[in-house]
N, CA, C and O atoms as CSV, one atom per row, in Angstrom:
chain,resi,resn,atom,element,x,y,z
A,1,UNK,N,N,-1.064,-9.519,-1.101
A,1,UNK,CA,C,-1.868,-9.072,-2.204
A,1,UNK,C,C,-1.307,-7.757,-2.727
A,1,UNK,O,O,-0.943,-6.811,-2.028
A,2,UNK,N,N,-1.291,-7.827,-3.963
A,2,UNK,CA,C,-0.654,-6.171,-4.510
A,2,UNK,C,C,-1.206,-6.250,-6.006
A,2,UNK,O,O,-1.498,-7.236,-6.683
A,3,UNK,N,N,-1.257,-4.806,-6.318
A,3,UNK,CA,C,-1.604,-4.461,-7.835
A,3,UNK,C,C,-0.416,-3.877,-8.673
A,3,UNK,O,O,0.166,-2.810,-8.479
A,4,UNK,N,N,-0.183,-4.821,-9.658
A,4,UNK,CA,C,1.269,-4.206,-10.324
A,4,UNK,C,C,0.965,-2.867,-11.294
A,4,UNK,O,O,-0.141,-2.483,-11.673
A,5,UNK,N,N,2.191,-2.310,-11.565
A,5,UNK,CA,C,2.085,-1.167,-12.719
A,5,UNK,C,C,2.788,-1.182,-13.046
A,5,UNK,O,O,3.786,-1.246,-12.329
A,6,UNK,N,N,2.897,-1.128,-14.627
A,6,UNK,CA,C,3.526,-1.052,-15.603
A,6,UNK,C,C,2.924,0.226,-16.735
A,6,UNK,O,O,1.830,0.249,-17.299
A,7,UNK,N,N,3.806,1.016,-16.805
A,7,UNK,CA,C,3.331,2.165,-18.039
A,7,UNK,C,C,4.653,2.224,-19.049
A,7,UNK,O,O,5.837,2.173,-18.715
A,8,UNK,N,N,4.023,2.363,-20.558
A,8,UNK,CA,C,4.859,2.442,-21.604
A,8,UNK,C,C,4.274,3.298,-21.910
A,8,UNK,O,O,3.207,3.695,-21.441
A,9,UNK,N,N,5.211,3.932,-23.190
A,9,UNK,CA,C,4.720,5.508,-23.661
A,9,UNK,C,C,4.349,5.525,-25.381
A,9,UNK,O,O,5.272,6.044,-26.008
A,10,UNK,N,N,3.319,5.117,-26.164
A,10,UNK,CA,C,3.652,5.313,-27.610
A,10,UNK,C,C,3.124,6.609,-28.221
A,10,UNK,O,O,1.965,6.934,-27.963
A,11,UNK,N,N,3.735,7.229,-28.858
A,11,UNK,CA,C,3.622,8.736,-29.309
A,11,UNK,C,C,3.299,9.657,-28.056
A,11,UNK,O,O,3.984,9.791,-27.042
A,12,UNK,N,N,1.827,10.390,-28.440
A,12,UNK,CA,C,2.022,11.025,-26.830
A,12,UNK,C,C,0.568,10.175,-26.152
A,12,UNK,O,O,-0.305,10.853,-25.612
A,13,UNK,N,N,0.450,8.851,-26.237
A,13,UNK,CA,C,-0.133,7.975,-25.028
A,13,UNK,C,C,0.340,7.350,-24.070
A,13,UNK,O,O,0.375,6.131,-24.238
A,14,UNK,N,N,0.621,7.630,-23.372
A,14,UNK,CA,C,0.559,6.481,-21.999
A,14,UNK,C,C,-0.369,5.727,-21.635
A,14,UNK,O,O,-1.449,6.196,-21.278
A,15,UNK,N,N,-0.046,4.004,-21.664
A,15,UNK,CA,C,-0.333,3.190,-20.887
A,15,UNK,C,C,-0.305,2.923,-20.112
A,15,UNK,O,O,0.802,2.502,-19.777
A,16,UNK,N,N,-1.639,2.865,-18.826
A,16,UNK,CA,C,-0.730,1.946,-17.317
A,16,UNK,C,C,-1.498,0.904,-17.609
A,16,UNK,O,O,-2.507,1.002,-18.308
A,17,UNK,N,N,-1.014,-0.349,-17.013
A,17,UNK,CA,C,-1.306,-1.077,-16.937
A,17,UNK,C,C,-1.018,-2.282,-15.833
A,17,UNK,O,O,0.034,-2.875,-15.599
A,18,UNK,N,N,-2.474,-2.445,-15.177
A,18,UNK,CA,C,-2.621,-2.673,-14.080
A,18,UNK,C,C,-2.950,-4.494,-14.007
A,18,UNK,O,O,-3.615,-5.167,-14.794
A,19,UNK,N,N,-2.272,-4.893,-12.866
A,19,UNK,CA,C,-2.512,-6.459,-12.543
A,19,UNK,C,C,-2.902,-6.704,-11.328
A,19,UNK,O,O,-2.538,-6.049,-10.351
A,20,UNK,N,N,-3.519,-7.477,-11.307
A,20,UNK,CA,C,-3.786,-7.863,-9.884
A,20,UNK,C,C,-5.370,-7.439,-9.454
A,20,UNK,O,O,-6.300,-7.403,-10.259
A,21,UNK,N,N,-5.477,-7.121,-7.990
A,21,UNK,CA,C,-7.197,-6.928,-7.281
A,21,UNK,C,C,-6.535,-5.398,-6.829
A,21,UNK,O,O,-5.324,-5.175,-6.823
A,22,UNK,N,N,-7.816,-4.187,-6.375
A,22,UNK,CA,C,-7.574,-3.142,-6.665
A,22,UNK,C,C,-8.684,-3.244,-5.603
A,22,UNK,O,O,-9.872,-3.480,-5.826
A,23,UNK,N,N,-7.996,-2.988,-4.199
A,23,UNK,CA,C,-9.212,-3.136,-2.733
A,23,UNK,C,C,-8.413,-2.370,-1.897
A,23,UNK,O,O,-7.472,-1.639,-2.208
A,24,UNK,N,N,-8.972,-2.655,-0.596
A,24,UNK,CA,C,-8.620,-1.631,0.273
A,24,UNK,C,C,-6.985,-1.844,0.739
A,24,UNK,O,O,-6.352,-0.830,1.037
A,25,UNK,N,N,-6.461,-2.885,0.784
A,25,UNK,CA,C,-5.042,-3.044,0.985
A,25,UNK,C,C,-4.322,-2.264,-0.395
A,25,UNK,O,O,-3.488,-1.373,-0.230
A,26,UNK,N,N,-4.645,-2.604,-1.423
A,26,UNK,CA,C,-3.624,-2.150,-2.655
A,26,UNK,C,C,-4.165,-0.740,-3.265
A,26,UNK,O,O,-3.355,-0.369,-4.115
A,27,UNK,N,N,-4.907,-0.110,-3.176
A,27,UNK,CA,C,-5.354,0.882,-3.756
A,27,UNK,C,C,-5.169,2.341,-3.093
A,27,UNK,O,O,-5.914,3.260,-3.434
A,28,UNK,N,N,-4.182,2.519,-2.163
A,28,UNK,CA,C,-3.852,3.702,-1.262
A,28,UNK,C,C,-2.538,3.324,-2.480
A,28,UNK,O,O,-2.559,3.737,-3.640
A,29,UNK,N,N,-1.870,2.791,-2.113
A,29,UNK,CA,C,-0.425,2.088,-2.753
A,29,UNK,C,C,-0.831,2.608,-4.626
A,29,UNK,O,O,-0.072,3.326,-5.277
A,30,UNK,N,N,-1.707,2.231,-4.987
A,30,UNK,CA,C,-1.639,2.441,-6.391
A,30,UNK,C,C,-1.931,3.579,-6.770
A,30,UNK,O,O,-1.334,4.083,-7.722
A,31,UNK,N,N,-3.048,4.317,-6.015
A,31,UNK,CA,C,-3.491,6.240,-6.094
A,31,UNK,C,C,-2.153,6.927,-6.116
A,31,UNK,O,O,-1.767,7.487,-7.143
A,32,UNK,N,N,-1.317,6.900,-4.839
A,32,UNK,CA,C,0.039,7.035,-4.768
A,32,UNK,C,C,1.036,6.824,-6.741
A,32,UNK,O,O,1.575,7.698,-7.419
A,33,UNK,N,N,0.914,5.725,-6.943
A,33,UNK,CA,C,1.670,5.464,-8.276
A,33,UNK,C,C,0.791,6.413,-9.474
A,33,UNK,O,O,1.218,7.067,-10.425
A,34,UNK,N,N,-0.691,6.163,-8.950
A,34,UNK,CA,C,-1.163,6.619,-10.470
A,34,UNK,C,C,-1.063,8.288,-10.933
A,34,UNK,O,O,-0.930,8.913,-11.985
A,35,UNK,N,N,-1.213,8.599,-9.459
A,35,UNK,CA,C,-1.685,10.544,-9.437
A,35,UNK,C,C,-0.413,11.292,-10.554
A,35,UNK,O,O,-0.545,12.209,-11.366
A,36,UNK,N,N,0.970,10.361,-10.140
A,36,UNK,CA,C,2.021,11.380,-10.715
A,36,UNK,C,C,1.626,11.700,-12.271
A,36,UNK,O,O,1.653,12.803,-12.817
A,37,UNK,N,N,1.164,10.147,-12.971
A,37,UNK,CA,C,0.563,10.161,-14.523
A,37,UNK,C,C,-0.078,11.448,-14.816
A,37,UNK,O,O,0.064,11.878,-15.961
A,38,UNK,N,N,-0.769,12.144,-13.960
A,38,UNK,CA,C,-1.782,12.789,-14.235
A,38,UNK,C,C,-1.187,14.313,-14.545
A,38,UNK,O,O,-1.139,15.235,-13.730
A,39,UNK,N,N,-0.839,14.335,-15.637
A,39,UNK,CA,C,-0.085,16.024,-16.096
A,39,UNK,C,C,-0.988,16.552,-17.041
A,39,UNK,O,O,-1.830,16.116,-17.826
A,40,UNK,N,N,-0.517,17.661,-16.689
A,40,UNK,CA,C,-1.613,18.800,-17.505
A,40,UNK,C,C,-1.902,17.971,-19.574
A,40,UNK,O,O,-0.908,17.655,-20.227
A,41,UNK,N,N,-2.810,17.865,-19.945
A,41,UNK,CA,C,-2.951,17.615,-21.199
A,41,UNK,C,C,-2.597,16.598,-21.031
A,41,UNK,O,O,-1.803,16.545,-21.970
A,42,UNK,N,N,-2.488,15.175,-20.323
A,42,UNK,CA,C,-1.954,13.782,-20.633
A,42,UNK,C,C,-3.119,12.906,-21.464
A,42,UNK,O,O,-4.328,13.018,-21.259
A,43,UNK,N,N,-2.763,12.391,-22.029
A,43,UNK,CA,C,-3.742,11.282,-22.601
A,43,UNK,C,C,-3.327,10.049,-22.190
A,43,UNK,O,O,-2.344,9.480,-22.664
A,44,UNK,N,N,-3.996,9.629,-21.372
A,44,UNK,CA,C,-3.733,8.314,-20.147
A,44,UNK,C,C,-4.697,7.048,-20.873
A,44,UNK,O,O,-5.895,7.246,-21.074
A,45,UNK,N,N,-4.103,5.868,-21.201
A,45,UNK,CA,C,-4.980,4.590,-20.875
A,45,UNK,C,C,-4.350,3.808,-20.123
A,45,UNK,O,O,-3.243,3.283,-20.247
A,46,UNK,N,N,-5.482,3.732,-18.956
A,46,UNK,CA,C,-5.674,2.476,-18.298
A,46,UNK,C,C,-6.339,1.328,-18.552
A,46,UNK,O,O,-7.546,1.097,-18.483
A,47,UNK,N,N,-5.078,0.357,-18.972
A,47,UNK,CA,C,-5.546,-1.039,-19.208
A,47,UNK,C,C,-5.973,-2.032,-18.100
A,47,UNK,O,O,-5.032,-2.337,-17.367
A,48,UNK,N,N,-7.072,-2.571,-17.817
A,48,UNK,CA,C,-7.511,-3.598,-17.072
A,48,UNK,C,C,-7.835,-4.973,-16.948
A,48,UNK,O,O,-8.305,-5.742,-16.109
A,49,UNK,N,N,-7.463,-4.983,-17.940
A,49,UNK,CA,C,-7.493,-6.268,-18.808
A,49,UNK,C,C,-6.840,-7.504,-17.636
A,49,UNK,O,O,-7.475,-8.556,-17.707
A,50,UNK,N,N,-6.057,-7.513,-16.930
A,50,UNK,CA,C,-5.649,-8.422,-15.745
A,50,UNK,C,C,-6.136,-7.766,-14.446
A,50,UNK,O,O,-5.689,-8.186,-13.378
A,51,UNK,N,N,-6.896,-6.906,-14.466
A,51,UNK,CA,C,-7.397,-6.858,-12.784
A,51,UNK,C,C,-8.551,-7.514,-12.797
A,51,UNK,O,O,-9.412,-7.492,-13.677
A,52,UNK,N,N,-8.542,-8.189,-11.636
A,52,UNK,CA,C,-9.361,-9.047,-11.255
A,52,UNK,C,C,-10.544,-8.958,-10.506
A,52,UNK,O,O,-11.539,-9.665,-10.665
A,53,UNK,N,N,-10.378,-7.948,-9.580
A,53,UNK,CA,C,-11.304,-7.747,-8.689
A,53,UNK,C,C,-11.133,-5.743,-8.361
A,53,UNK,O,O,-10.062,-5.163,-8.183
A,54,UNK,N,N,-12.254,-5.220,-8.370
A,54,UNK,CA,C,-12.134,-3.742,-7.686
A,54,UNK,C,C,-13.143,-3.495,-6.717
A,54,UNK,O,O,-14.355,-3.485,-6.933
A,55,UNK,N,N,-12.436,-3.253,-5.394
A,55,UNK,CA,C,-13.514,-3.358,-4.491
A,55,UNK,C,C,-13.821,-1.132,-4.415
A,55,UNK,O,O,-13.237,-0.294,-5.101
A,56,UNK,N,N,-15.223,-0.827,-3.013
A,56,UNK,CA,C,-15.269,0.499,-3.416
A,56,UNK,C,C,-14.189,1.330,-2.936
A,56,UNK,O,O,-14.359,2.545,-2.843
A,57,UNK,N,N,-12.836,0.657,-2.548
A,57,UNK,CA,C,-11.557,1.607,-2.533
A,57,UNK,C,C,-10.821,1.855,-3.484
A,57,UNK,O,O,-10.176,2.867,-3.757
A,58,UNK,N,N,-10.917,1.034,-3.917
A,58,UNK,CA,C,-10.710,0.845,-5.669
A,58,UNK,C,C,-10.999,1.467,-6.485
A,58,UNK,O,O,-10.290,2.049,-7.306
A,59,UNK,N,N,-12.339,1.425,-6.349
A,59,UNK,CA,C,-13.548,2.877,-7.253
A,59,UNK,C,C,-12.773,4.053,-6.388
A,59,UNK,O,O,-11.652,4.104,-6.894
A,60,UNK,N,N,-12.805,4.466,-5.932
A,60,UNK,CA,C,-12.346,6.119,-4.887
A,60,UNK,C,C,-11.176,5.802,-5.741
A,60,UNK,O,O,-11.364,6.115,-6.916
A,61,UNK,N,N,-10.141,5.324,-5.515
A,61,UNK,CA,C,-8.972,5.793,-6.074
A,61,UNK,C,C,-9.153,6.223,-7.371
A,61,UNK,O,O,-8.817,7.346,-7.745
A,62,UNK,N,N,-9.842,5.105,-8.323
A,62,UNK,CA,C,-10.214,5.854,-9.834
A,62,UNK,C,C,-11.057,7.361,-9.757
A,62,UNK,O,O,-11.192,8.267,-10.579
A,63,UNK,N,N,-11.503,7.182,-8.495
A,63,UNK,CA,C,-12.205,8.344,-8.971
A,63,UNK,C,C,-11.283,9.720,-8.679
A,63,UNK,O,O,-11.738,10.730,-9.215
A,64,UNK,N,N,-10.626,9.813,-8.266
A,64,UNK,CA,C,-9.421,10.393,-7.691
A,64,UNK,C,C,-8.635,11.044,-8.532
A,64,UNK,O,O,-8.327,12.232,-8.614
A,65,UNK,N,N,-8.302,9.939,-9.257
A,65,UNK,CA,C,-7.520,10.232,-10.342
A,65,UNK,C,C,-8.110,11.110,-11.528
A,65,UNK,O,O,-7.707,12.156,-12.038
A,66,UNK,N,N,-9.306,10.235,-11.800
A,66,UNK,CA,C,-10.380,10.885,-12.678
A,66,UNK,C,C,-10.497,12.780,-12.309
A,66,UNK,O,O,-10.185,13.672,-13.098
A,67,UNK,N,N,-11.017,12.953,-10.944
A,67,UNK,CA,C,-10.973,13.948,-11.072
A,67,UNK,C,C,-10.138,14.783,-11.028
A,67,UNK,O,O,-10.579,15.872,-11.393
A,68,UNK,N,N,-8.497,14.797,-10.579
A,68,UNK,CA,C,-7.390,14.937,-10.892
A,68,UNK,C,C,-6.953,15.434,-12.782
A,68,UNK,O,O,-6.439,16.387,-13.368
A,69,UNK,N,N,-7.569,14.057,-13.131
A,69,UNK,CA,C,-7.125,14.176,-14.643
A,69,UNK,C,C,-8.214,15.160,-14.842
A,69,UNK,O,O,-7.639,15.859,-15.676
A,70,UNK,N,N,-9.841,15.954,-14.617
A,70,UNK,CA,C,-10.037,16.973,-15.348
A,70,UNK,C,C,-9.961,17.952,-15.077
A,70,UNK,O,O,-10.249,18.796,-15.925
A,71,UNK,N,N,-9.407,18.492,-13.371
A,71,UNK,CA,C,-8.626,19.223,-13.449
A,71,UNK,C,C,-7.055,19.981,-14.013
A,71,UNK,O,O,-6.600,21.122,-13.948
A,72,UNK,N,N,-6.576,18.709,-14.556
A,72,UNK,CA,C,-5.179,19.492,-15.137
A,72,UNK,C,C,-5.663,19.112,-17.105
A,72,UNK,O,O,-4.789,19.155,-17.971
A,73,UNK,N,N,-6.897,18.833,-17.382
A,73,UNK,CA,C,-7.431,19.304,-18.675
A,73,UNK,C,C,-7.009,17.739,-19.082
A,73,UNK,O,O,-6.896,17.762,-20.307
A,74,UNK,N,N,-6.707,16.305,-18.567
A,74,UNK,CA,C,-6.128,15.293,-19.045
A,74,UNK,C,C,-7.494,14.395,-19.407
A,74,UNK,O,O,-8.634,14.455,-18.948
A,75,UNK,N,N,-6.880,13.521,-20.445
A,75,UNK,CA,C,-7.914,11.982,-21.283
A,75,UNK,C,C,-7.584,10.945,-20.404
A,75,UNK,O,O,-6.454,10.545,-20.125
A,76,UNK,N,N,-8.911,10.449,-19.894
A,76,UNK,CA,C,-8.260,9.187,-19.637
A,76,UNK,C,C,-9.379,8.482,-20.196
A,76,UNK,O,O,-10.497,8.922,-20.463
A,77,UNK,N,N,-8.762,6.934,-20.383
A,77,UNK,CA,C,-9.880,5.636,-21.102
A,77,UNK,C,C,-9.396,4.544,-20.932
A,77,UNK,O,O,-8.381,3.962,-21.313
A,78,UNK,N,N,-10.376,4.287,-20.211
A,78,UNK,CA,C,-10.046,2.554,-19.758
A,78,UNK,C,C,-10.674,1.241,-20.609
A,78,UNK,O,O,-11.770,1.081,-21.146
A,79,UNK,N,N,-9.738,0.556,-20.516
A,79,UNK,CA,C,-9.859,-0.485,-21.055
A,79,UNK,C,C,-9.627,-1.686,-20.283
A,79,UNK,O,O,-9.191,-1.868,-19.146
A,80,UNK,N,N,-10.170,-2.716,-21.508
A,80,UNK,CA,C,-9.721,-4.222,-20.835
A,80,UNK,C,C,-10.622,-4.606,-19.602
A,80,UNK,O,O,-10.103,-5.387,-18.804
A,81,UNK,N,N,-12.234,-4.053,-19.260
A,81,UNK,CA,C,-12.508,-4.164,-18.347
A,81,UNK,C,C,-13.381,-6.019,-17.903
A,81,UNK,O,O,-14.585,-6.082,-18.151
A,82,UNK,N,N,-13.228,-6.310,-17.769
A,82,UNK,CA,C,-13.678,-7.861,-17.357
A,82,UNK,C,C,-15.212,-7.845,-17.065
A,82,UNK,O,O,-15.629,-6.813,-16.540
A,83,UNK,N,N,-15.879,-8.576,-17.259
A,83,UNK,CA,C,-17.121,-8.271,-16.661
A,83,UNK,C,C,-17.867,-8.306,-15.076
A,83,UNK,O,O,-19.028,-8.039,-14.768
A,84,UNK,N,N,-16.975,-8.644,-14.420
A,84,UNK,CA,C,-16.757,-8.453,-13.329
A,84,UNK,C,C,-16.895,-6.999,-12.604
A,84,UNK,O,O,-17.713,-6.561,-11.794
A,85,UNK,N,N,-15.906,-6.513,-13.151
A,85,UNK,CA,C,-15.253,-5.423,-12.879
A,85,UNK,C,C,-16.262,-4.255,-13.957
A,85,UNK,O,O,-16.733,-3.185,-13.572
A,86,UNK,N,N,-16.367,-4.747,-15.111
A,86,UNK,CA,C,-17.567,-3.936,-15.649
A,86,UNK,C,C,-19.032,-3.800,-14.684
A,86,UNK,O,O,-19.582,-2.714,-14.500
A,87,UNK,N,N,-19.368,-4.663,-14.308
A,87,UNK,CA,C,-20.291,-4.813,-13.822
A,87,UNK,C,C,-20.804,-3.929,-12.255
A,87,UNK,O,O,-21.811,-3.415,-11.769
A,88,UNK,N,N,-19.332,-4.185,-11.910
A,88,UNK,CA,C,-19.073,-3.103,-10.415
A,88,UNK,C,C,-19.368,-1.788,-10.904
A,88,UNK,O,O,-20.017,-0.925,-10.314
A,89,UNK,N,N,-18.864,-1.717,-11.969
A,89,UNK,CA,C,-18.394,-0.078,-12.511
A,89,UNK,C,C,-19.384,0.361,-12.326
A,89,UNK,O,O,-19.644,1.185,-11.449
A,90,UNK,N,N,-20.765,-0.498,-13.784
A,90,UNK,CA,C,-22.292,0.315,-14.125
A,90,UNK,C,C,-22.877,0.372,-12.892
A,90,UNK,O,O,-23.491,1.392,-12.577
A,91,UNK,N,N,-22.780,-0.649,-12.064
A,91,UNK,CA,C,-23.745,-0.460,-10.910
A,91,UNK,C,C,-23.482,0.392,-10.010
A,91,UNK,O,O,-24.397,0.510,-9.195
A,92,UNK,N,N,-22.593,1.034,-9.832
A,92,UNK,CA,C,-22.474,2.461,-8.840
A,92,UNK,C,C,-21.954,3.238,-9.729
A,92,UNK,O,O,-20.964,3.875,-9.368
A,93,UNK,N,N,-22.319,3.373,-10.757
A,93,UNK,CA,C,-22.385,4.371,-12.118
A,93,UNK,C,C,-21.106,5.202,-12.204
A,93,UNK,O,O,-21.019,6.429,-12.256
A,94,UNK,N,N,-20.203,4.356,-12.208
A,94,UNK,CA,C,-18.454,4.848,-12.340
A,94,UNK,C,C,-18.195,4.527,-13.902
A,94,UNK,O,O,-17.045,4.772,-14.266
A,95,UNK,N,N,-18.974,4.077,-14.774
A,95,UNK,CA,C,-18.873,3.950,-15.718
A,95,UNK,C,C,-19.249,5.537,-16.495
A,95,UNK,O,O,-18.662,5.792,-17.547
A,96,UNK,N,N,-19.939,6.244,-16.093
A,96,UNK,CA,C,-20.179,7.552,-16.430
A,96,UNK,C,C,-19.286,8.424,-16.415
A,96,UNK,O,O,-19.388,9.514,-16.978
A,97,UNK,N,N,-18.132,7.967,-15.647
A,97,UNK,CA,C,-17.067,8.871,-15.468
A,97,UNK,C,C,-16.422,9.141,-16.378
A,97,UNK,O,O,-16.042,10.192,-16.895
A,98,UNK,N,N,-16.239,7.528,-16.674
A,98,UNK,CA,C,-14.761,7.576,-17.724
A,98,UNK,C,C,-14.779,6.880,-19.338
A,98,UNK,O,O,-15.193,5.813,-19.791
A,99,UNK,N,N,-14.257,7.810,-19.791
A,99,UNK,CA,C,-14.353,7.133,-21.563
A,99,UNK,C,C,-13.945,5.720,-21.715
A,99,UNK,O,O,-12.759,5.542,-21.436
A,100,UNK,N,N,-14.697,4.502,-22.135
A,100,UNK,CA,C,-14.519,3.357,-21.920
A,100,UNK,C,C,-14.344,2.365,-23.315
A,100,UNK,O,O,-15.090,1.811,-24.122
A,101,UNK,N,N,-12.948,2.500,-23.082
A,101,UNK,CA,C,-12.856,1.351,-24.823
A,101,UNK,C,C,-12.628,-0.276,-24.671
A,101,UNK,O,O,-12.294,-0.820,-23.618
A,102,UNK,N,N,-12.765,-0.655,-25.375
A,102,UNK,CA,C,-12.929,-2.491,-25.170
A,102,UNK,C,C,-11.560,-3.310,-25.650
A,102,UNK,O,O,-11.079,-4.242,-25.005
A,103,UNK,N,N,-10.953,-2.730,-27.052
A,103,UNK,CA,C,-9.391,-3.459,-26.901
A,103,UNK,C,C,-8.777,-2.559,-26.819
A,103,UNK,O,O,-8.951,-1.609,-27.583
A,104,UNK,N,N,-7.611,-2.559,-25.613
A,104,UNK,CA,C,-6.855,-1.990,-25.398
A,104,UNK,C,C,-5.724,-1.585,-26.604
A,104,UNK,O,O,-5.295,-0.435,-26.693
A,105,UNK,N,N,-5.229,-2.840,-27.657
A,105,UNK,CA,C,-4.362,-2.180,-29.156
A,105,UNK,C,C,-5.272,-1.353,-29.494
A,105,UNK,O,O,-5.261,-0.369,-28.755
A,106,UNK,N,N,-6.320,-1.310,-30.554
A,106,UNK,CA,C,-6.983,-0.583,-30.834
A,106,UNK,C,C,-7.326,0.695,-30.153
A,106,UNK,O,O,-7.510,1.740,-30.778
A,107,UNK,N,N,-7.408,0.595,-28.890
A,107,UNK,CA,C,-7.447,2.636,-28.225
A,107,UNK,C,C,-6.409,2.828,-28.154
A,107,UNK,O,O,-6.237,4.012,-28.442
A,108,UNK,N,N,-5.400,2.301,-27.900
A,108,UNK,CA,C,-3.506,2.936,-27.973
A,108,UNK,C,C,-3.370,3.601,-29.582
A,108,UNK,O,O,-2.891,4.706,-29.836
A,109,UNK,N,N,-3.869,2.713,-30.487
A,109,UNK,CA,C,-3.634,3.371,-32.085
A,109,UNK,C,C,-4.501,4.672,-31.885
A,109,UNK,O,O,-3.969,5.781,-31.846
A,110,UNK,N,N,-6.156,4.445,-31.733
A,110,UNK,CA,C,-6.707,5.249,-31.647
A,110,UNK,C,C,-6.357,6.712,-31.219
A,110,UNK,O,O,-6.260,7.680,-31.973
A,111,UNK,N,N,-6.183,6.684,-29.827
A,111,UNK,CA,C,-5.744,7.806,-28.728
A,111,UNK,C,C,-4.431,8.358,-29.705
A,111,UNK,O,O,-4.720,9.347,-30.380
A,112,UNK,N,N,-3.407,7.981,-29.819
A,112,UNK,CA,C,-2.486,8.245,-30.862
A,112,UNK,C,C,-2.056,8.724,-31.977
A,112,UNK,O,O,-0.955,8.893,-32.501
A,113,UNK,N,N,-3.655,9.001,-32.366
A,113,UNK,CA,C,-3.391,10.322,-33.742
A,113,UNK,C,C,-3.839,11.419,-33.273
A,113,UNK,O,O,-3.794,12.445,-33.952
């Protein structure tokens, strides 16, 4: 089991974009990949749009990052969330955390001006 990453860069946004389930095997492994993203002033989207499952190691790592990103003053906004995975979010209120957009083209243009 593993969670892929892929990040592209348009203007000054970064995309990651994540595949796969996001649990206690893959999510030490992905905190590791995601933290470096996290630079002073970054404007980060995380696309979710192919994760499938986030268990609560999963949540910790986002949250990790999250608080990472407002310490060095960084945006982050996730997208692509499944209802699944939406659903995990609201119910242990991780949805409060993070700025939450629904199509991922549309917040890349957005985030981008």
């Amino acid at each position: 089991m593993t969670v892929q990453l892929t990040a592209s860069t348009a203007g000054d946004v970064l995309t990651i974009t994540l595949e796969g389930e996001i649990n206690s095997i893959t999510s030490a492994r992905l905190q590791s990949q995601l933290l470096p993203y996290v630079s002073e002033g970054a404007k980060l989207l995380i696309d979710l749009t192919e994760v499938s499952y986030i268990s609560s190691a999963g949540l910790r790592t986002l949250l990790i990052v999250h608080r990472q990103a407002q310490q060095r003053d960084a945006a982050i906004t996730l997208v692509g969330l499944s209802d699944e995975v939406r659903f995990v979010m609201s119910a242990t209120g991780f949805l409060d955390f993070f700025t939450i957009g629904a199509d991922p083209v549309a917040e890349r243009n957005r985030a981008g001006r």
